[in-house]
C-alpha positions in Angstrom: 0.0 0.0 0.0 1.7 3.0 -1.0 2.3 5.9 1.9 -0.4 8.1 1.0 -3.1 5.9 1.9 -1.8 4.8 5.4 -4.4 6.0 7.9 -2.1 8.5 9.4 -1.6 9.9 6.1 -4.4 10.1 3.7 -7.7 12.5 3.6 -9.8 10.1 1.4 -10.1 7.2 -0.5 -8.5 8.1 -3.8 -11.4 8.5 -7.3 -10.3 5.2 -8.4 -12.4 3.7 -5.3 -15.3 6.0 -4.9 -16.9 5.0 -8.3 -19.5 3.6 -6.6 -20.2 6.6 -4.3 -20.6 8.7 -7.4 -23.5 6.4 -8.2 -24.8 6.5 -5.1 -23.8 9.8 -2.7 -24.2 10.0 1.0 -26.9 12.4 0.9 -29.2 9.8 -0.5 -28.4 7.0 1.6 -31.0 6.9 4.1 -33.4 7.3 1.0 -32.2 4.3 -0.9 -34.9 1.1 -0.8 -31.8 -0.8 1.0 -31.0 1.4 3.6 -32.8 0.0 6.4 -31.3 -3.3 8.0 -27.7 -4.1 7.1 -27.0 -0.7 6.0 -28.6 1.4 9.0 -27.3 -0.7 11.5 -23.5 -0.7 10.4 -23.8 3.2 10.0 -25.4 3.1 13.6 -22.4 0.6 14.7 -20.5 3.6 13.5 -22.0 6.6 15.2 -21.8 4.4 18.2 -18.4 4.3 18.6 -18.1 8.5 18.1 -20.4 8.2 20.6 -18.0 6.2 23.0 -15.3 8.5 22.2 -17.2 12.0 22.5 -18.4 10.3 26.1 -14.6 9.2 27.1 -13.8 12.6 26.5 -16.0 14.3 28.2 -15.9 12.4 31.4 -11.5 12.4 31.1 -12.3 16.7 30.8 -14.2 16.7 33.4 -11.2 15.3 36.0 -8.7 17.8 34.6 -11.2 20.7 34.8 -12.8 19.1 38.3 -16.1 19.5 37.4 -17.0 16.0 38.7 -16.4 13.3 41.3 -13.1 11.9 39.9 -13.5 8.4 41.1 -17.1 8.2 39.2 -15.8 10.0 36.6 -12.6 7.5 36.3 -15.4 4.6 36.6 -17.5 6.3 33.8 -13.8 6.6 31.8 -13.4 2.7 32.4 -16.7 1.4 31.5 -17.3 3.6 28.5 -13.5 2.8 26.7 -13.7 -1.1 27.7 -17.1 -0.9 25.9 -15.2 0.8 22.9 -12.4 -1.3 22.8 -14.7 -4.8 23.0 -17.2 -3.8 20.3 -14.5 -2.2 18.0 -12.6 -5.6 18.3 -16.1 -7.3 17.6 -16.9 -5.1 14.8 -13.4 -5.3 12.7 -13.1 -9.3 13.2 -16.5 -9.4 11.8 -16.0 -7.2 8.8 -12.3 -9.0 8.3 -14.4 -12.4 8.5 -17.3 -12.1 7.1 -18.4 -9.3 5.3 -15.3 -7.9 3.9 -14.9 -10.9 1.7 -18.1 -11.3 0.5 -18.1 -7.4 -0.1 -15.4 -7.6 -1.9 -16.7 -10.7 -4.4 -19.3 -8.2 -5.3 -17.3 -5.7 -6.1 -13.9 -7.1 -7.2 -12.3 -3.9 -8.8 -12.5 -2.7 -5.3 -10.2 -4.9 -3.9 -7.5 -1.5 -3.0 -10.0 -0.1 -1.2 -11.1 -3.4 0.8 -6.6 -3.5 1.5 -6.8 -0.6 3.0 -9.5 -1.4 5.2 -7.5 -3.9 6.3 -4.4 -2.1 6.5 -6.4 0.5 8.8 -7.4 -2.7 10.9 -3.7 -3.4 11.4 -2.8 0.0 11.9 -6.1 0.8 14.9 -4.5 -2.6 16.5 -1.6 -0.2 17.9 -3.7 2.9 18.6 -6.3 0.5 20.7 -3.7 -0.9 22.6 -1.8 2.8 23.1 -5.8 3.8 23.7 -6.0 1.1 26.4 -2.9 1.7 28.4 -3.7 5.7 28.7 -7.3 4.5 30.5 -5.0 2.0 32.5 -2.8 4.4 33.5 -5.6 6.6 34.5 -7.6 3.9 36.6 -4.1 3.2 38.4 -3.3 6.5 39.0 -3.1 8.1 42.5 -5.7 10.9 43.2 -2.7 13.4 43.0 -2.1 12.0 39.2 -5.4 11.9 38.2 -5.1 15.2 36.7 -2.4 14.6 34.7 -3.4 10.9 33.7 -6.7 12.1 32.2 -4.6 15.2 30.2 -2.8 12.4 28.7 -5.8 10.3 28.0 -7.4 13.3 26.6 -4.0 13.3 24.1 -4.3 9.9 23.1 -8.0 9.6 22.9 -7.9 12.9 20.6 -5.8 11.2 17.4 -7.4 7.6 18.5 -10.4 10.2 17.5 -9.1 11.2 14.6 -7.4 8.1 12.8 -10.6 6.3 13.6 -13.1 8.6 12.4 -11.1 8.6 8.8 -10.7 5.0 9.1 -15.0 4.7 9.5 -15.8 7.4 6.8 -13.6 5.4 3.9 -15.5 2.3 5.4 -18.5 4.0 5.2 -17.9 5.4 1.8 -16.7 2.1 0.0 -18.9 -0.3 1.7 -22.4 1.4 2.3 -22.8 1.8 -1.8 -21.8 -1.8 -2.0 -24.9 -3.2 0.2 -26.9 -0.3 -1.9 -26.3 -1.7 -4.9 -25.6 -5.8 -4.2 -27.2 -5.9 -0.6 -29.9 -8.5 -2.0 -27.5 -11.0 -3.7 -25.3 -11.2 -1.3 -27.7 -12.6 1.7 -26.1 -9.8 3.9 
């Protein structure tokens, strides 16, 4: 995969790959006779997890600016990234598994766009992990580092944040005209 279209690198998936958006653009999605089922409930997967992060955020915020109980708030911190880190795991060994390659038999001159998927897969492994050790370090922290622990989960929740959200628009935009247009043949 050439460098541009690492996930720490690119700002879209290149023309070559959107063909099928062009045929059917976001705006009309939720309009489209195949939106409901498949389709609504992997966009929903989606908002779900900017959901999860916007709610880490808030509750790692509100420790550094002490505008709550820090020990709920570290609770809230725990609960709400083990839920994001379980269901991303879920959701991207089901894709890999599953859906990607059936995805993918539909739409064979797709097949860059499906390898960077997977290369963005790869690449999340390491921000999870980072991800996970930040809200470790912040449910292990003494009350006098609490602070500081949730300034640095704020950090590395922030490009988490941003590497996943491009990571779930290119899905988005390669995948969601696929089950538009093939949703019925494949069974999905």
């Amino acid at each position: 995969m050439a460098d541009e279209l690492t996930l720490d690198i690119r700002t879209g998936l290149p023309d070559a790959l959107r063909v099928l958006l062009d045929e059917h653009p976001r705006d009309l999605w939720d309009s489209h006779v195949r939106f409901d089922g498949l389709t609504r409930f992997w966009l929903e997967r989606h908002l779900m997890f900017r959901a999860l992060i916007d709610r880490i955020g808030a509750e790692s915020r509100s420790i550094v600016e002490r505008s709550a109980e820090p020990g709920q708030a570290v609770r809230n911190t725990a609960r709400y990234a083990q839920l994001l880190l379980d269901e991303l795991h879920g959701h991207h060994q089901i894709e890999d598994l599953h859906y990607f390659p059936r995805l993918l038999a539909a739409e064979p001159r797709l097949v860059r766009g499906f390898d960077i998927l997977d290369g963005d897969h790869h690449a999340l492994d390491g921000q999870l992990a980072a991800l996970a050790g930040a809200v470790n370090g912040l449910i292990r922290a003494t009350p006098a580092d609490q602070r500081d622990r949730a300034g640095a989960l704020g950090t590395t929740l922030a490009g988490f944040g941003r590497f996943l959200d491009r990571h779930l628009v290119d899905e988005e935009d390669l995948v969601v005209p696929i089950l538009l247009k093939h949703g019925e043949a494949l069974g999905l």
